[in-house]
ZADO-1210 file (C-alpha; in nm, 4 decimals, padded with zeros to 6 digits):
<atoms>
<atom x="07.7995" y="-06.5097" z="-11.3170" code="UNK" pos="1"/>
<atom x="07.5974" y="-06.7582" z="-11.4856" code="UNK" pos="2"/>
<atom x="07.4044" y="-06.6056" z="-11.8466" code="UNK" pos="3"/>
<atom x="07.4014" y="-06.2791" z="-11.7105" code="UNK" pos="4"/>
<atom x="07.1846" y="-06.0731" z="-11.9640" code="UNK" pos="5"/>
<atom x="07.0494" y="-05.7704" z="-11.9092" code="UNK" pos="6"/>
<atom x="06.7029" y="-05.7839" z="-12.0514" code="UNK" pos="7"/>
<atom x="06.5309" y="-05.4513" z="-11.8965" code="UNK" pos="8"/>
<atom x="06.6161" y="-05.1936" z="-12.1545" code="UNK" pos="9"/>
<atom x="06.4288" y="-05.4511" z="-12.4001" code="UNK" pos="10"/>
<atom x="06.1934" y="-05.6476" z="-12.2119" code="UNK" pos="11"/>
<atom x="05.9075" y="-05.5163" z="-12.5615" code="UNK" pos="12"/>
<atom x="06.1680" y="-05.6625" z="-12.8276" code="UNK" pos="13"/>
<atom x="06.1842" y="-05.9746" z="-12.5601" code="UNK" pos="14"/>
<atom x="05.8186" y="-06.0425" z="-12.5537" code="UNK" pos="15"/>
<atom x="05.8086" y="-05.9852" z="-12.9552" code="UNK" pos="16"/>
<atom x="06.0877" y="-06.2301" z="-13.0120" code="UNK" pos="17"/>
<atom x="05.8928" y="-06.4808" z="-12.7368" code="UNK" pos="18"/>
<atom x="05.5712" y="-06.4529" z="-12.9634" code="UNK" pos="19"/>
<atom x="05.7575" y="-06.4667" z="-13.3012" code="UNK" pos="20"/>
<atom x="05.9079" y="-06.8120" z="-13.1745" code="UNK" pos="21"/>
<atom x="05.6369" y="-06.9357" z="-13.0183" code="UNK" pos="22"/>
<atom x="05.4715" y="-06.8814" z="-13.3903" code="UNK" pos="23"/>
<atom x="05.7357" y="-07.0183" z="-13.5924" code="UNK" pos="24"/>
<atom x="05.7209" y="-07.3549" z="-13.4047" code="UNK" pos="25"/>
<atom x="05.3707" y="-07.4119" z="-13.4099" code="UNK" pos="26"/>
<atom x="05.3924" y="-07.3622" z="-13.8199" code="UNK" pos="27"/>
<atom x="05.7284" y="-07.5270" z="-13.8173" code="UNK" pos="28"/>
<atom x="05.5826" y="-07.8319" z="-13.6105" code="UNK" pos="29"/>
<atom x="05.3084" y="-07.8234" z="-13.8858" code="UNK" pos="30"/>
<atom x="05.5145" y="-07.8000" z="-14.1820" code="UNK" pos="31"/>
<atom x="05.7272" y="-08.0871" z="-14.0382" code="UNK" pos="32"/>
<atom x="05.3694" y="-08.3093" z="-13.9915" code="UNK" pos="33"/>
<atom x="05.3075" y="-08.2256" z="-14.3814" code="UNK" pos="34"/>
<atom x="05.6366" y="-08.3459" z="-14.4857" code="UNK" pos="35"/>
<atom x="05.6104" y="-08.6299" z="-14.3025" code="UNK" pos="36"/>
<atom x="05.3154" y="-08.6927" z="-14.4376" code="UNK" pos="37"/>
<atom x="05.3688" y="-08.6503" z="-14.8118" code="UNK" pos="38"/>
<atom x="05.7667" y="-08.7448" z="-14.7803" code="UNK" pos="39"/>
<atom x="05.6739" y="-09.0861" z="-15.0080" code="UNK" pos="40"/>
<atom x="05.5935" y="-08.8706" z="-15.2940" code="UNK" pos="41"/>
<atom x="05.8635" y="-08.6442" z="-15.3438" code="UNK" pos="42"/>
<atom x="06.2625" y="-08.6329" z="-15.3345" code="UNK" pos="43"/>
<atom x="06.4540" y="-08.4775" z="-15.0445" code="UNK" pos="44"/>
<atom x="06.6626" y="-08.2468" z="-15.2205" code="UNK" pos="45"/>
<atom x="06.3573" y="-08.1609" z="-15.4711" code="UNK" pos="46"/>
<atom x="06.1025" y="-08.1044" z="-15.2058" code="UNK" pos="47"/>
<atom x="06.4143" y="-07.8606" z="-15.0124" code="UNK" pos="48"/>
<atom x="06.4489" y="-07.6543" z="-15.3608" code="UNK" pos="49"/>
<atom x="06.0580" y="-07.6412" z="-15.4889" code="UNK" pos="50"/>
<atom x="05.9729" y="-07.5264" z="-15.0914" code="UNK" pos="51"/>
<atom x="06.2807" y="-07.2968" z="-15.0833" code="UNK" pos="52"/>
<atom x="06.1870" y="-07.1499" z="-15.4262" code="UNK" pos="53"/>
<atom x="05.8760" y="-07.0685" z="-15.3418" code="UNK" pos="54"/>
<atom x="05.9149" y="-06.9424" z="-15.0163" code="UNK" pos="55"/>
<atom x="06.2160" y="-06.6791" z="-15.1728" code="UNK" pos="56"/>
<atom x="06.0068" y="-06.5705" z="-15.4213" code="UNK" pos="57"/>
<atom x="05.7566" y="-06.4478" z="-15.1742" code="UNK" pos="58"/>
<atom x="06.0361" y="-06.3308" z="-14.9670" code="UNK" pos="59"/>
<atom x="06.1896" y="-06.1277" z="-15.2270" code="UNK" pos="60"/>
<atom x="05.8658" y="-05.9907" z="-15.3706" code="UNK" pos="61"/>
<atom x="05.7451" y="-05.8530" z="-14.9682" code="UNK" pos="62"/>
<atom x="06.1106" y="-05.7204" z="-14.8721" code="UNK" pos="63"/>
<atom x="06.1446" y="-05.5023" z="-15.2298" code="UNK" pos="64"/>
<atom x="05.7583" y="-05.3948" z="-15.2049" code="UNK" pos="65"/>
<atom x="05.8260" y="-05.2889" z="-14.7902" code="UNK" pos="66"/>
<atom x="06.1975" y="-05.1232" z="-14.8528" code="UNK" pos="67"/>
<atom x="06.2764" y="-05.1888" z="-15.1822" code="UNK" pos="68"/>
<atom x="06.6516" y="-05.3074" z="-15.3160" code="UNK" pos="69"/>
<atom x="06.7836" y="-05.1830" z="-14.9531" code="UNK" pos="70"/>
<atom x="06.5874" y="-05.4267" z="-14.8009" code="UNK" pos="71"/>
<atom x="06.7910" y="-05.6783" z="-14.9320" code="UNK" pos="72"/>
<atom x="07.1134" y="-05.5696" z="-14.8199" code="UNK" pos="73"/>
<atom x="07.3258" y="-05.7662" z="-14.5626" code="UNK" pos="74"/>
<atom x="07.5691" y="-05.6041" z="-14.3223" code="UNK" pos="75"/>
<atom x="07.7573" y="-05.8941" z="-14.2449" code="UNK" pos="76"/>
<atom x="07.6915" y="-06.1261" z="-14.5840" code="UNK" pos="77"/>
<atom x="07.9614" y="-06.3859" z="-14.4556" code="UNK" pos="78"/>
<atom x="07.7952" y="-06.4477" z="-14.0893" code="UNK" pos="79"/>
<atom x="07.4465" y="-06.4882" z="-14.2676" code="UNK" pos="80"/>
<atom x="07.5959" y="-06.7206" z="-14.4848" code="UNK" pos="81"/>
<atom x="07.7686" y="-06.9356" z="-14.2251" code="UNK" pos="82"/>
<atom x="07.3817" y="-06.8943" z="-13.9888" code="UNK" pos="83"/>
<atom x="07.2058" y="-06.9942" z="-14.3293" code="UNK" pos="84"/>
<atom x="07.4544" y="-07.2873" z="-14.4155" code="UNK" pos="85"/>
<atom x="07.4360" y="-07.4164" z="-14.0363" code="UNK" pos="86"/>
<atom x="07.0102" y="-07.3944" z="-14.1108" code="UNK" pos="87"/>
<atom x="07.0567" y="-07.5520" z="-14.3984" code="UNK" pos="88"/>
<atom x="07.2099" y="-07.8671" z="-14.2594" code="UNK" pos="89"/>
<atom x="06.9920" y="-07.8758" z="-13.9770" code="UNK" pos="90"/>
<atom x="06.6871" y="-07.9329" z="-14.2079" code="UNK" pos="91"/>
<atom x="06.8447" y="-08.1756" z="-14.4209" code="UNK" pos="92"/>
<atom x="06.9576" y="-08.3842" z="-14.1291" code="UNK" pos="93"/>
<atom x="06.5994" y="-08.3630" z="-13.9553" code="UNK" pos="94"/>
<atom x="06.3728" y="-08.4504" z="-14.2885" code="UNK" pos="95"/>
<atom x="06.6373" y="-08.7491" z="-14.3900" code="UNK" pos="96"/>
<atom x="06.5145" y="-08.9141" z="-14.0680" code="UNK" pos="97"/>
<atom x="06.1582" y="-08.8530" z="-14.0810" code="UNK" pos="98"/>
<atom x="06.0425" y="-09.1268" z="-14.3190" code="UNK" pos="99"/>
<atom x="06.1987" y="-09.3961" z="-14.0571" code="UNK" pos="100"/>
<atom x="06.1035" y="-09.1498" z="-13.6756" code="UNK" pos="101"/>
<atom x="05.8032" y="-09.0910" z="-13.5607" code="UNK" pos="102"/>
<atom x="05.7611" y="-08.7396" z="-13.4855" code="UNK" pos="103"/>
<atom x="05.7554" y="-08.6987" z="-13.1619" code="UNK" pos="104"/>
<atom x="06.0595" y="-08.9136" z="-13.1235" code="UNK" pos="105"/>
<atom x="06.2624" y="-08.7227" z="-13.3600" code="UNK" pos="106"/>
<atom x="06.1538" y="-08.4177" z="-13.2100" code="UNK" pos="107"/>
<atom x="06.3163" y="-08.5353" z="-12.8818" code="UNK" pos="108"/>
<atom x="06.6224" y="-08.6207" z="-13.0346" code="UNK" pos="109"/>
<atom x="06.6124" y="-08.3027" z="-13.2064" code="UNK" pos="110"/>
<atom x="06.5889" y="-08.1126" z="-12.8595" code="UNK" pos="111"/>
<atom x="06.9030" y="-08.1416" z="-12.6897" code="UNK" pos="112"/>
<atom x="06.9620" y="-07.8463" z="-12.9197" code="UNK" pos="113"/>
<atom x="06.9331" y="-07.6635" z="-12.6041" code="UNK" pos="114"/>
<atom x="07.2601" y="-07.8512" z="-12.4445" code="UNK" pos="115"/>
<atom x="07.4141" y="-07.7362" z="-12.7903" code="UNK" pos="116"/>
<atom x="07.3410" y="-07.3580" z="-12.7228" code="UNK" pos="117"/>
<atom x="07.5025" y="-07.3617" z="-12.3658" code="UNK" pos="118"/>
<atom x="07.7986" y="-07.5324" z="-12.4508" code="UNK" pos="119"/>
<atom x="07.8415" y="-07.3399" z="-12.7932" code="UNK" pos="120"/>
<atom x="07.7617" y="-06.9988" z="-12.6072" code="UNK" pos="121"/>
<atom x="08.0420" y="-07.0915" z="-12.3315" code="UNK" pos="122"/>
<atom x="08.3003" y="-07.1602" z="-12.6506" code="UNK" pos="123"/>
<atom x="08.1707" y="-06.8545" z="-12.8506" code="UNK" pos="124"/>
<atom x="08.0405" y="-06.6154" z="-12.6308" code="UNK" pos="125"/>
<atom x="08.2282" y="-06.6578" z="-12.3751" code="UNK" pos="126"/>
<atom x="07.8889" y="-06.7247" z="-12.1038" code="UNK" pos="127"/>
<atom x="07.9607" y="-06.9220" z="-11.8233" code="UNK" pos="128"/>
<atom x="07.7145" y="-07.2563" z="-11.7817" code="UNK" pos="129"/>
<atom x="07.7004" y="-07.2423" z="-11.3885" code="UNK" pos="130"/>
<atom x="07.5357" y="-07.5032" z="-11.1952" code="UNK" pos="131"/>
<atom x="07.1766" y="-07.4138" z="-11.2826" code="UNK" pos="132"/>
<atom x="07.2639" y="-07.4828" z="-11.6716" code="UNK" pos="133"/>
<atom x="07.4271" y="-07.7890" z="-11.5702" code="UNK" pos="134"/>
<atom x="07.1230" y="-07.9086" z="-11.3866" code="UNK" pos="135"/>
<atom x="06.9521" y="-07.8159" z="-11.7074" code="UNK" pos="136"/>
<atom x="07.1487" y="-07.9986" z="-11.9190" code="UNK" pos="137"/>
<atom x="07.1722" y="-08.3036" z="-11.7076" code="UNK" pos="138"/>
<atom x="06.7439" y="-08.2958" z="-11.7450" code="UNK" pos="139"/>
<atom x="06.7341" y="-08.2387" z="-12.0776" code="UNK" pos="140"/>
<atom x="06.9745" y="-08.5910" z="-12.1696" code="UNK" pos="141"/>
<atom x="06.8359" y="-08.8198" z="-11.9260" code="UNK" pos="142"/>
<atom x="06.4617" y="-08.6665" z="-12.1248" code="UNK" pos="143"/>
<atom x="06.6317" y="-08.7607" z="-12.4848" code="UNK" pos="144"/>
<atom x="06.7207" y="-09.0728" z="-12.3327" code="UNK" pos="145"/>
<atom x="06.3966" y="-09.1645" z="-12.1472" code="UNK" pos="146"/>
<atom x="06.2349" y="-09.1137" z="-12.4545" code="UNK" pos="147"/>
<atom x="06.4648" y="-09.2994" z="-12.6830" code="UNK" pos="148"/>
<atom x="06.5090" y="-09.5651" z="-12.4744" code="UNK" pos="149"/>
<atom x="06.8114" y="-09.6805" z="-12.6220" code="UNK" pos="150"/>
<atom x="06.8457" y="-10.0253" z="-12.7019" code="UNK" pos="151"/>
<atom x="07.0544" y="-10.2616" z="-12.9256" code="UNK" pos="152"/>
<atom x="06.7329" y="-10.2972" z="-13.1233" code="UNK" pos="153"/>
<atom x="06.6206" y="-09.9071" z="-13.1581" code="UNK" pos="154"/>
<atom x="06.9754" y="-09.7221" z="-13.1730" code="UNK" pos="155"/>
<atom x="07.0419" y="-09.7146" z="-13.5471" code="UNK" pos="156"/>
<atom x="07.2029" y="-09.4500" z="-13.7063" code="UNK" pos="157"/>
<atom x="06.9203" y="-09.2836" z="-13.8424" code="UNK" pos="158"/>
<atom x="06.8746" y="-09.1430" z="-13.4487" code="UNK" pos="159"/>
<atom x="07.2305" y="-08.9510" z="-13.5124" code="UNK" pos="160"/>
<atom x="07.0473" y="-08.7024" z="-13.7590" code="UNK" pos="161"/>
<atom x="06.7830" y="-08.5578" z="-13.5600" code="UNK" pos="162"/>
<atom x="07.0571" y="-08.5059" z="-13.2372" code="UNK" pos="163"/>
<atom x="07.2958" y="-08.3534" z="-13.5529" code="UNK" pos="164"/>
<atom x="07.0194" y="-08.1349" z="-13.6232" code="UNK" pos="165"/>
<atom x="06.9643" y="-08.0247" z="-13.2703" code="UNK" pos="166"/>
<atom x="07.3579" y="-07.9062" z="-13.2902" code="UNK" pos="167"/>
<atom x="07.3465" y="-07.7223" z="-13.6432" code="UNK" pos="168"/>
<atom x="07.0179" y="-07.5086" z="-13.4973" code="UNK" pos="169"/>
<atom x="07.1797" y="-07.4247" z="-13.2324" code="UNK" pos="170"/>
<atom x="07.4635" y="-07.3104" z="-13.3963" code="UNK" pos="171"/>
<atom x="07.2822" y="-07.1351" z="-13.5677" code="UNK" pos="172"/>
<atom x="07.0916" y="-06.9389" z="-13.2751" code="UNK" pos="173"/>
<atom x="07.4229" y="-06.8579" z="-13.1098" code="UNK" pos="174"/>
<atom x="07.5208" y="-06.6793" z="-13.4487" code="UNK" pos="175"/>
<atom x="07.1917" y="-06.5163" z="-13.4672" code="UNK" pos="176"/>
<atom x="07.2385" y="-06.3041" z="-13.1487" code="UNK" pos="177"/>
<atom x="07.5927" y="-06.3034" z="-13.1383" code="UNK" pos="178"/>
<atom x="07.7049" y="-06.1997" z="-13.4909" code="UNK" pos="179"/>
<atom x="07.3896" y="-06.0853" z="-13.7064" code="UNK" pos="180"/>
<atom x="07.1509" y="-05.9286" z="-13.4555" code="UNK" pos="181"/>
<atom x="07.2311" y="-05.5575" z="-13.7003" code="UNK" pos="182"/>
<atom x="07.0200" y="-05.7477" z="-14.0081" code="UNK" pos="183"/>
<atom x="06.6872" y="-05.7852" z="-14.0892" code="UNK" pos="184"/>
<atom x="06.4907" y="-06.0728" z="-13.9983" code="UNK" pos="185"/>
<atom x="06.3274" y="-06.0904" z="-14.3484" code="UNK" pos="186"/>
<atom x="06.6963" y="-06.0686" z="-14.5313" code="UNK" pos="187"/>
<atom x="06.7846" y="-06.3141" z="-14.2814" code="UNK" pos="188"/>
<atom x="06.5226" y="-06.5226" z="-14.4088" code="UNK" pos="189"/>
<atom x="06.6078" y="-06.4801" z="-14.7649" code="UNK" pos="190"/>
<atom x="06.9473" y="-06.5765" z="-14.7437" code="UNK" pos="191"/>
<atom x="06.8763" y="-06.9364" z="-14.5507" code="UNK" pos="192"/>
<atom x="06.5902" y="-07.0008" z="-14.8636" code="UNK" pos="193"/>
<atom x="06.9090" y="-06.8791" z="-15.1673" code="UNK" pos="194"/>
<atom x="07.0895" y="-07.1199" z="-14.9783" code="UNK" pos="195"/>
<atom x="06.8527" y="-07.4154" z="-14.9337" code="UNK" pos="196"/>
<atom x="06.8128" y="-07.3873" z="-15.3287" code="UNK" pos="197"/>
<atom x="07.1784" y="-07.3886" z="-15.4173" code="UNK" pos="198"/>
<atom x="07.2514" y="-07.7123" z="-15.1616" code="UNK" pos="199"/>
<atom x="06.9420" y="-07.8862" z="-15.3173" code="UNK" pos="200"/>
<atom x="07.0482" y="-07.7623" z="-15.6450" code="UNK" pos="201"/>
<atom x="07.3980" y="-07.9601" z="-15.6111" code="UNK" pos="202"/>
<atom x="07.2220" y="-08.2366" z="-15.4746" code="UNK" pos="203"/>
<atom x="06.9886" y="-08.2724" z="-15.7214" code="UNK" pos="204"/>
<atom x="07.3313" y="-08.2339" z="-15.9737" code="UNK" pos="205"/>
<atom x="07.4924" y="-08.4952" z="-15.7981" code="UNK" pos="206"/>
<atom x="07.2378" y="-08.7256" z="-15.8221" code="UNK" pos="207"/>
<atom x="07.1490" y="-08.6511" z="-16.2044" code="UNK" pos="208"/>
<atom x="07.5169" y="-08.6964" z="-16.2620" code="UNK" pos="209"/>
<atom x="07.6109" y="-09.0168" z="-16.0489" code="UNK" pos="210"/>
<atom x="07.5466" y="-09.3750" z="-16.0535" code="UNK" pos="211"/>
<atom x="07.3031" y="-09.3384" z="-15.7548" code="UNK" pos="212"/>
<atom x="06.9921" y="-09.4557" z="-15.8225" code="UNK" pos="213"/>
<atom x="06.7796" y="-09.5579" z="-15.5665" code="UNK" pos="214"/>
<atom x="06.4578" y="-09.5001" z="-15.4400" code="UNK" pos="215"/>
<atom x="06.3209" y="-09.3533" z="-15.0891" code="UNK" pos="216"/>
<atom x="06.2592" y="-09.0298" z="-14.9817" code="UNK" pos="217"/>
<atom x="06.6276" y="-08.9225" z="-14.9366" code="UNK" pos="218"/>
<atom x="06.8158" y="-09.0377" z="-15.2691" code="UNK" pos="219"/>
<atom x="06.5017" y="-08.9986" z="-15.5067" code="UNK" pos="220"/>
<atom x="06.6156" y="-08.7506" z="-15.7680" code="UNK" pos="221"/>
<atom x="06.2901" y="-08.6254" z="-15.9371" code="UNK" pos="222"/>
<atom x="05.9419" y="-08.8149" z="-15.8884" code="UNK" pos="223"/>
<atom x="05.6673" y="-08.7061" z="-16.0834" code="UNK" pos="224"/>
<atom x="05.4362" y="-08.4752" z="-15.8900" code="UNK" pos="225"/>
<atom x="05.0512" y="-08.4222" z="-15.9308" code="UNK" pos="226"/>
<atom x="04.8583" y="-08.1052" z="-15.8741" code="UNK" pos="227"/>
<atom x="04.8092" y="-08.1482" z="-15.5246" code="UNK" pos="228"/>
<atom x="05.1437" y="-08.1857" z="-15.4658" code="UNK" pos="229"/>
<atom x="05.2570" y="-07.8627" z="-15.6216" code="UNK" pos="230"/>
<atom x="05.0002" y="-07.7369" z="-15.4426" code="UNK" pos="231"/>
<atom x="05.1278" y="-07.8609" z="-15.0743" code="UNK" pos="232"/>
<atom x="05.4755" y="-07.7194" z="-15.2115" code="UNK" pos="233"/>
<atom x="05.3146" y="-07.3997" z="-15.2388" code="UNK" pos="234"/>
<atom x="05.1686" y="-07.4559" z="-14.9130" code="UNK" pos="235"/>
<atom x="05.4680" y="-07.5270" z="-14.7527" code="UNK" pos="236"/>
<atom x="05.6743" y="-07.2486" z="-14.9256" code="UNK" pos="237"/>
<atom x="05.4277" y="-06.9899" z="-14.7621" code="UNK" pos="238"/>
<atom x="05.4483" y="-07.1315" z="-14.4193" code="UNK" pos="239"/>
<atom x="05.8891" y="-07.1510" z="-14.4435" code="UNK" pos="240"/>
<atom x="05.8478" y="-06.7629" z="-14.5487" code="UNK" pos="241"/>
<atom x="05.6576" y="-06.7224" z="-14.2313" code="UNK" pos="242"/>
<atom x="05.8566" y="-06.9451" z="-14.0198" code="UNK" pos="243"/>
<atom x="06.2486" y="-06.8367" z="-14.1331" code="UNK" pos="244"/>
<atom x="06.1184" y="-06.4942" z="-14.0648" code="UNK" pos="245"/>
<atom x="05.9904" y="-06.5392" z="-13.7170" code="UNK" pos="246"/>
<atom x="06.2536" y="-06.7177" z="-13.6331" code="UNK" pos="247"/>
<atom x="06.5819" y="-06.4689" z="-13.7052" code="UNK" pos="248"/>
<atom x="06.3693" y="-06.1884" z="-13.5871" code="UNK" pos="249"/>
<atom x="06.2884" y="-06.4467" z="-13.2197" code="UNK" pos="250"/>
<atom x="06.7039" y="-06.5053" z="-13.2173" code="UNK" pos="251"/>
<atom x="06.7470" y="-06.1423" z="-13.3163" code="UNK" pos="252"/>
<atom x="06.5243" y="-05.9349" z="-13.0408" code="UNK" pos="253"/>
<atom x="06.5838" y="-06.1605" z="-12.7180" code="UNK" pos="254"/>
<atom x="06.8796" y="-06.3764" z="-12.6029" code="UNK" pos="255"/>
<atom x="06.9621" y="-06.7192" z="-12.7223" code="UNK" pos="256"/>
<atom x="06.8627" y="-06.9273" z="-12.3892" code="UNK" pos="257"/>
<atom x="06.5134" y="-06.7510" z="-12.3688" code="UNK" pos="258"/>
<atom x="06.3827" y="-06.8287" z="-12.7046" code="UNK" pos="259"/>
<atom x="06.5158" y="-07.1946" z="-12.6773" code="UNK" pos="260"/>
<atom x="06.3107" y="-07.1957" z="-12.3350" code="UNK" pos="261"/>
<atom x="06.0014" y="-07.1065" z="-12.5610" code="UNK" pos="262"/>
<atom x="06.1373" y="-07.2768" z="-12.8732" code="UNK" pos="263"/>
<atom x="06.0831" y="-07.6271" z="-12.6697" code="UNK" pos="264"/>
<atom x="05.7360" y="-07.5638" z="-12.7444" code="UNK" pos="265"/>
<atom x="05.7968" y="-07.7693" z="-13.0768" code="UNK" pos="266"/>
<atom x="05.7482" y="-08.1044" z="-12.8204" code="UNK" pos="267"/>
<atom x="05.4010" y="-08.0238" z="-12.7258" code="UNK" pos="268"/>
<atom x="05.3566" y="-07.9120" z="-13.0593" code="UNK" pos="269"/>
<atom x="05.4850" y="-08.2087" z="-13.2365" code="UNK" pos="270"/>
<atom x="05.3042" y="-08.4817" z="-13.0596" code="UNK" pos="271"/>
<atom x="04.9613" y="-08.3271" z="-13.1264" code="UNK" pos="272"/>
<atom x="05.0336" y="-08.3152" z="-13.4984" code="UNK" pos="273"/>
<atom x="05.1225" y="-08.6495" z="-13.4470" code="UNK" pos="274"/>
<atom x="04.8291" y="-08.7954" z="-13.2334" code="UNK" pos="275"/>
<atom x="04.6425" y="-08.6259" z="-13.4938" code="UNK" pos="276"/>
<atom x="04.7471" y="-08.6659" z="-13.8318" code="UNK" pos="277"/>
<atom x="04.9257" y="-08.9889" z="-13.7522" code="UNK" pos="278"/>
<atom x="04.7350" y="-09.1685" z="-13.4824" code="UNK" pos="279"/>
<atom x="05.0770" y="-09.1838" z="-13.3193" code="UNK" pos="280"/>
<atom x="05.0333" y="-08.9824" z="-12.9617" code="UNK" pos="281"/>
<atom x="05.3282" y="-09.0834" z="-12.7376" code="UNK" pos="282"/>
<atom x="05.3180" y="-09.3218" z="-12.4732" code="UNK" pos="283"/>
<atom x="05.3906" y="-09.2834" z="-12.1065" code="UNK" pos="284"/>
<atom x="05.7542" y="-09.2814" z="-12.1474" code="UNK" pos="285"/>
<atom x="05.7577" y="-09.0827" z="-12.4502" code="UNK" pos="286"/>
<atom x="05.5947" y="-08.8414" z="-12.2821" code="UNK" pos="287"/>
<atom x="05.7681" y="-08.8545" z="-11.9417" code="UNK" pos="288"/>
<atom x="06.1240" y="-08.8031" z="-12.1432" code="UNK" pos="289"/>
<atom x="05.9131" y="-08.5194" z="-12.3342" code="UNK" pos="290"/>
<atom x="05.8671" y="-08.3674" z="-12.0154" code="UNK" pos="291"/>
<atom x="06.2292" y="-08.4122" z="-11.8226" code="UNK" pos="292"/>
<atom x="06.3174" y="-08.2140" z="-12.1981" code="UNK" pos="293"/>
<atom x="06.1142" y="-07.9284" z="-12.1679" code="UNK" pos="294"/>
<atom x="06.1587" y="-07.8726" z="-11.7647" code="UNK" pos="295"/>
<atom x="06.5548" y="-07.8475" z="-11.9148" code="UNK" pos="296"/>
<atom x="06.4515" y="-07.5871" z="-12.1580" code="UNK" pos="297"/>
<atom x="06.2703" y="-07.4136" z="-11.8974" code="UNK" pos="298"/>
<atom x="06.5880" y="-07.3873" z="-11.6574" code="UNK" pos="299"/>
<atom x="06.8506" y="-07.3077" z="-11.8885" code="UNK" pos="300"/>
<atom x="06.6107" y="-07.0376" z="-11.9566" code="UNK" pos="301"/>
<atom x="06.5588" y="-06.8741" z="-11.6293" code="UNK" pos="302"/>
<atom x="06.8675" y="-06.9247" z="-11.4651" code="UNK" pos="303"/>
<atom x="07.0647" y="-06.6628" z="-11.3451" code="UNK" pos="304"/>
<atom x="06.9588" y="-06.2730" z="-11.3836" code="UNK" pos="305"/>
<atom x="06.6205" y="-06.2878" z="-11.5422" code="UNK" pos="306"/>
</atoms>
């Protein structure tokens, strides 16, 4: 049988992990809009490592003041590691293409992560796709595509990072509930911000240390930042905290296809940032592929034993 979970013994933790996604895209979605926004001012790999250091410091300073030095214990340190490094790539990837998408377009892209989850669950948890999540999947491209509209003028290779992203988060859901489900959603979250630091950290080393020196959002080593831009760091920080949190604890309390189903909320999300910050709403198309995406998202969801 086709995604045959059993949710009744923990239909409570379901709904909690339904809310804390729901949550953690609408901040996420927001957070994204921001960076967008400010991304001329600041440095890839130095906005990554001020955010990340900000939001582990806040991380840190909540988990030892709630449980102290045992809330910062991880059962399974490699599987957190591999979830945080698979995270980790999947923001890089989406905020390198930012400066060049518009949002709602990238966030398209971005959502064929869940094609990525059925197929990866098939390889790694051995769940069957069945025709309903092949119906789903089917929707879901011919969405991407719709809204893409891919043409010898629009298909550069910048479009490869947001559909890369959409791959690494999913990866990263399937290890979630299939290997880390035992650990705490806030160590969880403190692990993916250590490890957002370190990769920015050897970024920022590389470029310090190579012959690279180039402008633009991605490659900029270290621009010089004003006050209000230490404080939308801060600002940003706070809402990753939130975010990384609600996330692992969505992927931890209900199954993988039911908070992607809810996690496609990001679309809606994502074009109303960008009608509003932007002046960008999509167009008819846009919004049609938008659409074909999230009826996907809502199949793969409730196919099979609910």
């Amino acid at each position: 049988m086709a995604w045959t979970y059993d949710l009744r013994p923990r239909m409570a933790g379901v709904g909690t992990g339904i809310g804390a996604i729901l949550g953690a895209v609408l901040l996420l979605s927001l957070s994204d809009a921001l960076v967008k926004l400010a991304g001329d001012r600041f440095g890839l790999a130095q906005l990554v490592l001020l955010r990340s250091l900000v939001a582990s410091v806040l991380l840190a300073a909540g988990l030892w003041a709630i449980g102290g030095r045992a809330a910062l214990v991880l059962r399974r340190p490699g599987w957190v590691w591999a979830r945080s490094l698979s995270l980790t790539a999947m923001w890089l990837c989406y905020y390198a293409a930012l400066p060049t998408i518009a949002l709602p377009l990238a966030a398209a892209c971005y959502y064929l992560s869940p094609i990525w989850m059925a197929l990866m669950a098939r390889g790694v948890l051995g769940i069957a796709i069945g025709p309903h999540g092949w119906c789903a999947i089917a929707l879901s491209a011919s969405g991407v595509l719709l809204a893409v509209a891919p043409s010898p003028g629009n298909l550069t290779p910048v479009m490869l990072l947001p559909l890369a992203a959409g791959g690494f988060y999913a990866l990263a859901g399937i290890l979630t509930w299939g290997r880390t489900r035992e650990e705490s959603a806030g160590a969880m979250a403190l692990n993916l911000n250590l490890c957002l630091c370190i990769v920015a950290g050897v970024g920022l080393a590389y470029l310090a240390l190579s012959d690279v020196k180039a402008e633009g959002f991605v490659l900029a080593f270290w621009p010089p930042l004003a006050w209000n831009d230490l404080a939308l760091v801060a600002l940003l920080g706070l809402l990753l905290a939130v975010i990384a949190t609600g996330v692992a604890l969505a992927y931890r309390l209900a199954p993988t296809p039911v908070v992607g189903l809810f996690d496609s909320a990001y679309l809606g999300f994502a074009a109303l940032w960008s009608a509003l910050l932007f002046a960008e709403p999509p167009g008819l198309r846009e919004g049609a592929g938008i659409a074909l995406i999230a009826a996907g998202a809502v199949l793969m969801g409730f196919r099979g034993r609910r």
